[in-house]
N, C-alpha and C positions, 0 to 999 in steps of 0.2 A: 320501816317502809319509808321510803321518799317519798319528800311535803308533794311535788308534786301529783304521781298515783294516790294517796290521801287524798286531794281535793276533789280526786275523778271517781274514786271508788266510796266513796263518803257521800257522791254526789252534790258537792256544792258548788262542784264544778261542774261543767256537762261535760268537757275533753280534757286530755292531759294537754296536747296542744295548747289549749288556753289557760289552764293553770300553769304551763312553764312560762307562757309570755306574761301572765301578770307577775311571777316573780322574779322575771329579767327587770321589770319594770317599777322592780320596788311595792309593789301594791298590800304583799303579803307580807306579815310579820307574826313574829311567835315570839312567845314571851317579852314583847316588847321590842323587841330586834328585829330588823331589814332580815331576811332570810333565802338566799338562792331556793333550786326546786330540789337540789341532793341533798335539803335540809331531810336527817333519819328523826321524824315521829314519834313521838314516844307518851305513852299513857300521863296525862295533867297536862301537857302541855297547852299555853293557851295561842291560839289562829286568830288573826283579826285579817280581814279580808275588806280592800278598797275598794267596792266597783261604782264609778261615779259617784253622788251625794251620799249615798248608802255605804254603810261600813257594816260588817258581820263579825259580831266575835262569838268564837264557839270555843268550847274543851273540850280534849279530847276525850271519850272515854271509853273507845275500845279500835284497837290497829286488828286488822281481818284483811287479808288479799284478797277472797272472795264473800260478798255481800251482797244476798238479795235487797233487789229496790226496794221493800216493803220493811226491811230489816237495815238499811240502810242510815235511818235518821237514830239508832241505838248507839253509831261509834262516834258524836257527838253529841253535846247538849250545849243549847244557847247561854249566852249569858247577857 
């Protein structure tokens, strides 16, 4: 699945819109790496996420096309 749909369908996004402009913009990185949005996801991978003073880093721990909102915070866990 592309980083981008990940950050929408994981919901730590709220748009895909917005997760492809933060990774035009360098904000997003995985496994340590600068990552465009046609980065393919793949289960351990680790997301750190820039949004202003706040940075998020998550693993991954399950790739799903479709996921309920309630079920949602299952295909990651913080770190």
């Amino acid at each position: 699945m592309r980083l981008d749909k990940y950050l929408k369908v994981s919901r730590l996004i709220k748009r895909r819109t917005v997760a492809n402009e933060a990774c035009d913009n360098g904000r997003i990185s995985v496994n340590g790496r600068v990552v465009k949005a046609s980065y393919e996801v793949k289960l351990g991978d680790r997301i750190e996420i820039a949004m202003g003073p706040r940075t998020v880093a998550v693993e991954v721990t399950l790739v799903a096309d479709n996921v309920r909102k309630d079920d949602a915070v299952t295909m990651y866990k913080e770190i």
